[in-house]
C-alpha positions as CSV (number, residue, x, y, z in Angstrom):
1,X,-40.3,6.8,23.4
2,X,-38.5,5.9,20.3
3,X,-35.3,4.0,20.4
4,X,-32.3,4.5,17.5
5,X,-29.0,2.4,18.0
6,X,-26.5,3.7,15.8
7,X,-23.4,1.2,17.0
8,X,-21.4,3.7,19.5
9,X,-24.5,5.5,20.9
10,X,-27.6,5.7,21.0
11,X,-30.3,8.5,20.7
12,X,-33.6,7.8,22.9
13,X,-36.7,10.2,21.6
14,X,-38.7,11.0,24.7
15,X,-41.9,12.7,24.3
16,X,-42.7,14.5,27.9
17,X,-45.4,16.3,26.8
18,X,-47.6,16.7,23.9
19,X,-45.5,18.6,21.6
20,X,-42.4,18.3,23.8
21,X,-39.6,16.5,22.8
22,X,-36.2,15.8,24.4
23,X,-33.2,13.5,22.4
24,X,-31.2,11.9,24.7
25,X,-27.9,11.0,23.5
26,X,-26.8,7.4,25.5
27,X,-24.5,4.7,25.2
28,X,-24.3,2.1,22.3
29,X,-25.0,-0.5,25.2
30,X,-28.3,1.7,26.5
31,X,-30.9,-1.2,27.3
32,X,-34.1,0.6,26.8
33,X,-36.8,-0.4,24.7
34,X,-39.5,1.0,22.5
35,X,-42.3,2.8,23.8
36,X,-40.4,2.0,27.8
37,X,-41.5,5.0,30.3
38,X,-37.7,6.3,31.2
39,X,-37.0,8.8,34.1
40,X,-34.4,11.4,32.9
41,X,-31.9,13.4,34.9
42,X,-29.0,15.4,33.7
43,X,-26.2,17.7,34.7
44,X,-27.2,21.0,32.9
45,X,-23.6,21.7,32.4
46,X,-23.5,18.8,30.2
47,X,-26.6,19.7,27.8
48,X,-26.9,21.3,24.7
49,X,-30.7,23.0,24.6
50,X,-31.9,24.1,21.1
51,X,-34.7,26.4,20.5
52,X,-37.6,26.0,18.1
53,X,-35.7,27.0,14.9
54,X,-32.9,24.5,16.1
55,X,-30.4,27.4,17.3
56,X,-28.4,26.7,19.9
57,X,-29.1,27.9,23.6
58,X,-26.7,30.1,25.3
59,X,-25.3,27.8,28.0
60,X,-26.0,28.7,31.6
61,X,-23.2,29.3,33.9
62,X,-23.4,29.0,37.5
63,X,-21.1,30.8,39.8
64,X,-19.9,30.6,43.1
65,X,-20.4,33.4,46.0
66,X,-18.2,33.2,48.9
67,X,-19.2,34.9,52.1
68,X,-16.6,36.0,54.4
């Protein structure tokens, strides 16, 4: 894990697999540390996936059923 504090935020480079890199976007305040192991979690309605080429990812959209 790389660490880069740029005063309001901060982006956290997790490798979580060989090849396989996710950029978490944190708060300025975020307390980890280079090379720290980090457990992620996220909302999916809250990310914003790119593919290889860097083009944004359709967003999903979940929707409700209602049984009657």
């Amino acid at each position: 894990m790389v660490v880069e504090r740029l005063g309001g935020h901060t982006y956290v480079y997790v490798q979580i697999m060989p090849g396989q890199l996710v950029i978490v976007e944190t708060d300025g305040a975020d307390s980890h540390q280079l090379h720290q192991k980090v457990r992620l979690s996220f909302n999916a309605g809250d990310c914003h996936l790119f593919d290889e080429q860097g083009l944004a990812l359709e967003r999903m959209r979940h929707t409700s059923i209602s049984t009657h």
